[in-house]
C-alpha positions in Angstrom: 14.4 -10.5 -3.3 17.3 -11.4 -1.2 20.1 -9.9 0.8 22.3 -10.0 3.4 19.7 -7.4 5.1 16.1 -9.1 4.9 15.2 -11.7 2.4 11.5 -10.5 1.1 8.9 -13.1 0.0 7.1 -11.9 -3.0 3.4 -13.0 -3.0 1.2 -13.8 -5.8 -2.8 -13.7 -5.2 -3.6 -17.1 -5.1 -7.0 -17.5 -3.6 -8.5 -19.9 -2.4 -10.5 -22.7 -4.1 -13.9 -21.9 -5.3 -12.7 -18.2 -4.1 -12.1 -16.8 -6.9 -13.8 -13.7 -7.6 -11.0 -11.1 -7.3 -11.2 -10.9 -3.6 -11.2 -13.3 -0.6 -12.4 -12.6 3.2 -10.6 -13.9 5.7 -9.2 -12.8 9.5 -6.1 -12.8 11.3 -7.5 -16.1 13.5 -7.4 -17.4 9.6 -4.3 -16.2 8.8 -2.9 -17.6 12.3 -4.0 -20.7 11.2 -2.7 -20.5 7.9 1.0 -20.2 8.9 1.4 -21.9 11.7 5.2 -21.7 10.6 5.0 -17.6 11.1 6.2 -16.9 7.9 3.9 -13.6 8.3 6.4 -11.8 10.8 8.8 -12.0 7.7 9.1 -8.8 4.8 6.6 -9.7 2.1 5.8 -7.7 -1.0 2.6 -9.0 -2.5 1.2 -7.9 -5.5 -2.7 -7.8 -4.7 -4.2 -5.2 -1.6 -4.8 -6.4 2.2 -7.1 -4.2 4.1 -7.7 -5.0 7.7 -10.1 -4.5 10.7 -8.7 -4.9 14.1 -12.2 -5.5 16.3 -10.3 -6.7 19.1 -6.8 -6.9 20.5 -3.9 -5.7 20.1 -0.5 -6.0 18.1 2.3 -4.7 15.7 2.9 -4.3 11.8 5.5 -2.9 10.1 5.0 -1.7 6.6 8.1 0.5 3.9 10.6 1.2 7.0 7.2 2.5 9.4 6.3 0.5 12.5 3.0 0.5 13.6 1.0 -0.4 17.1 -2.3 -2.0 16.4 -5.4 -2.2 18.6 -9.1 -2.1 18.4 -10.3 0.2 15.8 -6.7 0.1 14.1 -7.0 -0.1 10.3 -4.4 -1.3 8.3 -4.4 -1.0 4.3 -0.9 -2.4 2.6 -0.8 -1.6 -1.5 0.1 -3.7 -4.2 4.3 -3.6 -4.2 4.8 -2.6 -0.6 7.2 -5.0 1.8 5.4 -5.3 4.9 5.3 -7.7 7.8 2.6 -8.6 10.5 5.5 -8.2 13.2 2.7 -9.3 16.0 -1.0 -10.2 15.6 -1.1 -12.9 17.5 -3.7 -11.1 19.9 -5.7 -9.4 17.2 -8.8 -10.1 15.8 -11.3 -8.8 12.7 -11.5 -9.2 9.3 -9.0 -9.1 6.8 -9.7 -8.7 3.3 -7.4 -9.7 -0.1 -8.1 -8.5 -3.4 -6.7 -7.7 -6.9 -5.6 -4.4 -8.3 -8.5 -2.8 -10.4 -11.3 -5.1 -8.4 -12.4 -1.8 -6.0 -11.7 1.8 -6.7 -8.5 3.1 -5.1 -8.4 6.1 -2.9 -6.1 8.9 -3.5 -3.2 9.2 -0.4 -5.2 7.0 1.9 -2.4 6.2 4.6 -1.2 2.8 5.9 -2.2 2.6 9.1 -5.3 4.7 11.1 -7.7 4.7 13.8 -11.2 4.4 13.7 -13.9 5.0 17.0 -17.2 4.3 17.8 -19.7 4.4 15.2 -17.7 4.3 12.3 -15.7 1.3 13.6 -19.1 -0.7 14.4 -20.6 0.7 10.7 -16.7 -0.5 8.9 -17.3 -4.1 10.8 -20.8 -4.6 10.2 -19.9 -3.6 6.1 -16.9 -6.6 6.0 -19.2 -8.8 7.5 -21.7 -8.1 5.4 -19.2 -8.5 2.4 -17.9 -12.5 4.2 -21.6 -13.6 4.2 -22.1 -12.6 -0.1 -18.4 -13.8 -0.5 -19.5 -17.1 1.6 -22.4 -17.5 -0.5 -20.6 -16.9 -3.3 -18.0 -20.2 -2.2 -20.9 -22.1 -1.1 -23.3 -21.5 -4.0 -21.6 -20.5 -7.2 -25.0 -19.7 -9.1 -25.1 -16.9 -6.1 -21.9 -15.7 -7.1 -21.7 -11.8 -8.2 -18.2 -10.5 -8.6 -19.9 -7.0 -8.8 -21.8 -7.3 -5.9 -18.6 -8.5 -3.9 -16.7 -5.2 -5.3 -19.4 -2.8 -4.2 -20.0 -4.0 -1.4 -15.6 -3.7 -0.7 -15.7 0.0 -2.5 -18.5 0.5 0.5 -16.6 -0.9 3.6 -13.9 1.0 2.2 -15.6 4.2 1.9 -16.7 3.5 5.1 -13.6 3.6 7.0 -11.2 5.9 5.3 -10.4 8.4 7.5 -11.6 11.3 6.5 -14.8 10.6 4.7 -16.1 14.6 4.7 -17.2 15.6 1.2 -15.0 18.1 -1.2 -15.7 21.5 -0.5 -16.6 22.4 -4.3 -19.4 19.7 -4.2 -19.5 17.2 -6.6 -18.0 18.5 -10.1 -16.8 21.1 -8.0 -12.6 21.8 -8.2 -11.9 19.5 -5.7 -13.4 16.9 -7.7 -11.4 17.7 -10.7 -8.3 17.9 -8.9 -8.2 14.8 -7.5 -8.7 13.2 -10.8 -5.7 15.2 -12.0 -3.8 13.9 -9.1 -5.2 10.5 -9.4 -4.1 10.4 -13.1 -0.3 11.9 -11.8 -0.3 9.0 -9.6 -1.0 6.2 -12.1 2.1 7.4 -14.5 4.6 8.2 -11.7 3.7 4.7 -10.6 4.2 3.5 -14.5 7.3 5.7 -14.9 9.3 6.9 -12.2 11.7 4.1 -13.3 12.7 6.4 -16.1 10.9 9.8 -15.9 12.5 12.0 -12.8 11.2 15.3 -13.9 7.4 16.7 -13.5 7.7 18.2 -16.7 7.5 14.1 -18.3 4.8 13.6 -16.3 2.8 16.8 -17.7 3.4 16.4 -21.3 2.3 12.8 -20.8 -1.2 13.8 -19.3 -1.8 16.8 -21.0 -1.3 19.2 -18.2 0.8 21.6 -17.1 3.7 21.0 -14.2 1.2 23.8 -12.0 -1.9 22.3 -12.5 0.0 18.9 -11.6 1.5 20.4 -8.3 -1.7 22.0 -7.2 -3.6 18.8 -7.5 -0.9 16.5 -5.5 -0.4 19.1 -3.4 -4.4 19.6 -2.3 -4.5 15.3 -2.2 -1.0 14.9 -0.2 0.0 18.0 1.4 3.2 18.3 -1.0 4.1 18.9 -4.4 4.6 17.4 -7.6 7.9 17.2 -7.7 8.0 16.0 -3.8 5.5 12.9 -4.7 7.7 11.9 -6.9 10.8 12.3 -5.8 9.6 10.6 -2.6 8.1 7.1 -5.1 11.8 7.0 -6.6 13.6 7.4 -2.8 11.3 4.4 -1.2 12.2 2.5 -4.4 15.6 2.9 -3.8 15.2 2.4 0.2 13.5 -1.1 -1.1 16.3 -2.1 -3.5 19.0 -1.0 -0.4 17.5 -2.8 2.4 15.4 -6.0 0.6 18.5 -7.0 -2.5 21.9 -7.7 -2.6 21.8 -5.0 -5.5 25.2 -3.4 -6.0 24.8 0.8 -5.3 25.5 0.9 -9.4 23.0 -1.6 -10.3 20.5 -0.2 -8.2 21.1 3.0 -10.0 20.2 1.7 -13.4 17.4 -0.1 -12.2 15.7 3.5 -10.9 17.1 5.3 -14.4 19.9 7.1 -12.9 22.4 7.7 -15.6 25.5 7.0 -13.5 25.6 5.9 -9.5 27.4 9.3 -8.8 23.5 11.1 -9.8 21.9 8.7 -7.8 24.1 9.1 -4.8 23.5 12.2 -5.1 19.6 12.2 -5.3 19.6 10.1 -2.3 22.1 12.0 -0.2 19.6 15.4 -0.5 16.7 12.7 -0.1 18.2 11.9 3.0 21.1 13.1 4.4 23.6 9.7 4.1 24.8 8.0 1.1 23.0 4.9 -0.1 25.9 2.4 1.3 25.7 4.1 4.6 21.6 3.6 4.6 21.8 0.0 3.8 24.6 -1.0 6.6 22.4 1.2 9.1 19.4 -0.5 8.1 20.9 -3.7 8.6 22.4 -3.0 11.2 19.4 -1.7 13.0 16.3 -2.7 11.1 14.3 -5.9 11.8 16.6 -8.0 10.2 14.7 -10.8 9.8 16.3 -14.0 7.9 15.0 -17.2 6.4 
């Protein structure tokens, strides 16, 4: 993507040789070392996960329009699609971890960006190193090599440092259970769809559900509704196509399935508050415009 705003690298997973097994360990020293040309501090968009360890130091990140301060115990998880930027991790150490969609299970509205203390921190660390010595081995000795090894043991450091890692309260089977597979499968399509499906009622005739039973599930996984969620997918789409193309307000429309630029500016004035011209000279204006 390019603009007169930010110009956004899109980023294939490309692993390194002998590395490839879905996922790759590496560190922000490694990464340092990588780009010596700090082509990290720019927007990216890849299109495989990052999930990060800070075990020391401290620094800055900036991830969909949200700055965030790093330090130790900081956890950092950037999705498949989002533009991000390591604004500043040149004092930051830990491990960092790339892999492909599909290679661990996802979790259900974990957040960008959280904090992790004490035990759990030393328990997340010692699960990615124990995940860089099998992928290691793996490099090293290809007969040793166990793609689903390497993915249960991420699903586990994962697990281990989401932050809120308390059981559902209906047990396992229980309602909690079943709505969050209800919600999981809600999130799957609006990802899919929200290109051309604005209204919950899509969504429920697509799953099998009805628009309730989809708004009580997103709402016990996120805290909001349905309708919300989605609405919320299609604005940060937009906010991307504003801020990270040279898009014309129209054309930017089309791509998100607004029938006319009028609707559109009209979705994204309640969404809010401005028009979508005004958000994108504001943004430039006083984003982190960063340029090529």
């Amino acid at each position: 993507m390019k603009s007169g705003h930010n110009a956004v690298r899109q980023l294939p997973y490309l692993p390194a040789v002998g590395a490839a097994y879905g996922v790759e360990v590496l560190s922000f020293a490694a990464l340092r070392a990588m780009d010596a040309d700090g082509r990290r501090t720019r927007p990216q968009r890849p299109d495989f996960h990052v999930f990060a360890l800070v075990a020391s130091g401290t620094g800055a990140h900036e991830a969909d329009f949200q700055d965030y301060g790093l330090e130790a115990g900081s956890a950092v998880w950037i999705r498949p699609g989002m533009v991000h930027r390591w604004s500043d991790i040149d004092a930051c150490d830990g491990p960092m971890i790339l892999f492909q969609p599909g290679f661990a299970p996802a979790e259900a509205a974990a957040p960008v960006c959280w904090g992790l203390e004490g035990r759990q921190l030393s328990l997340a660390l010692l699960a990615a190193e124990h995940l860089g010595r099998e992928h290691e081995a793996a490099v090293r000795t290809p007969r040793l090599a166990s793609p689903p090894l390497l993915a249960h043991l991420l699903a586990a450091l994962i697990l281990r440092a989401l932050p809120d890692r308390r059981a559902p309260a209906g047990g396992p089977g229980g309602r909690d259970d079943r709505r969050l597979e209800v919600f999981r499968a809600y999130q799957a399509a609006v990802e899919e769809r929200f290109t051309g499906w604005h209204h919950v009622a899509d969504y429920a005739r697509h799953l099998g559900y009805d628009a309730r039973t989809l708004t009580r599930a997103t709402r016990a996984a996120t805290g909001t509704g349905a309708k919300s969620f989605l609405d919320q997918r299609i604005l940060l789409e937009a906010k991307r196509l504003l801020a990270h193309t040279a898009l014309p307000v129209g054309a930017c429309a089309r791509r998100l399935g607004f029938g006319d630029a009028g609707n559109f500016t009209t979705f994204f004035r309640r969404q809010t508050g401005v028009p979508p011209a005004a958000w994108r000279a504001a943004y430039g204006a006083a984003g982190v415009a960063v340029r090529d």
